[in-house]
N, C-alpha and C positions, 0 to 999 in steps of 0.2 A: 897777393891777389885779394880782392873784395868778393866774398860772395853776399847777397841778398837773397835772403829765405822766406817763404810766408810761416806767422807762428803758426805754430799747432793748435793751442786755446783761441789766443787774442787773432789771428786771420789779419795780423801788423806786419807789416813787413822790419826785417832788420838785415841790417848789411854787418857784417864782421870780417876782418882781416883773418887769413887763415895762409899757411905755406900750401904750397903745391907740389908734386911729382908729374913731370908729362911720360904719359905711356901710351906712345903712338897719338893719336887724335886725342886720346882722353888726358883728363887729367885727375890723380887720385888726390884727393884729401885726408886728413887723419885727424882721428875723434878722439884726440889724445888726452885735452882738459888736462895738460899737465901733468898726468898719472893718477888727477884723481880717482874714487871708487864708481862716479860717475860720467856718461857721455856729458857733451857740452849741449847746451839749449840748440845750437843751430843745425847738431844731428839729429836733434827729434824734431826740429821745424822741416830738417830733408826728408825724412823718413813717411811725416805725414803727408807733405805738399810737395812733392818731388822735382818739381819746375821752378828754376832757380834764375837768378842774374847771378853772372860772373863778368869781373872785371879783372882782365891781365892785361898789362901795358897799357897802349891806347883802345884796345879793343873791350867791348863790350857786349854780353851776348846771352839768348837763355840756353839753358840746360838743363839737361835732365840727369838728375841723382840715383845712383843704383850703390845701394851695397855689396860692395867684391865677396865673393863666393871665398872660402879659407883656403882654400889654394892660391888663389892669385891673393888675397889679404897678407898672408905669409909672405910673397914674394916680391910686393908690392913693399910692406910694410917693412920687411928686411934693407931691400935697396935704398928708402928714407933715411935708418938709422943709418947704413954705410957712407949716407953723406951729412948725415946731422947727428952725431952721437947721441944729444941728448934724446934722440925720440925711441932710442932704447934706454936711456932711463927711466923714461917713463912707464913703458911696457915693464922696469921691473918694482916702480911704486905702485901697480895695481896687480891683483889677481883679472880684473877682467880683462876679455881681447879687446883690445882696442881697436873699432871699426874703421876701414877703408873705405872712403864714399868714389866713386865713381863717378866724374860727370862727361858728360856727351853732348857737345854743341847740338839743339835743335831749330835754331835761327840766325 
């Protein structure tokens, strides 16, 4: 899927491919950067400007980004890795949690 973020400094828009998890209506994302020691630019472009374009399939549409609470992060983030092993690699190339974004069609 595509999502399109407003930056946090620049107020630019960028789109970046990123995997998804559908949980019910939503869809979670993950702020993996690989296992780097840091998030990716498009979780701090979520974080400040929370109204996003997503694109899955043919659909197209905004939403709104919430970071998952560590309980559903956890549980969220475990179901990913049980179908993409590497995304529990990555969880073990970094000390930090690596964030679950939450999105919620609001158009």
């Amino acid at each position: 899927m595509l999502i399109t973020t407003t930056g946090a400094k620049s107020g630019r828009p960028y789109t970046t491919p990123v995997m998804y998890l559908r949980d019910g209506d939503r869809l979670a994302v993950f702020a993996t950067h690989g296992g780097s020691p840091t998030s990716p630019d498009w979780y701090h472009n979520m974080v400040a400007n929370p109204v996003i374009t997503v694109e899955v399939g043919a659909e197209t549409y905004q939403a709104r980004a919430t970071v998952a609470a560590e309980e559903e992060r956890v549980r969220l983030y475990t179901r990913q890795a049980e179908l993409f092993p590497n995304f529990a690699e990555y969880q073990q190339k970094t000390t930090r949690k690596i964030p679950v974004v939450l999105l919620e069609r609001i158009s």
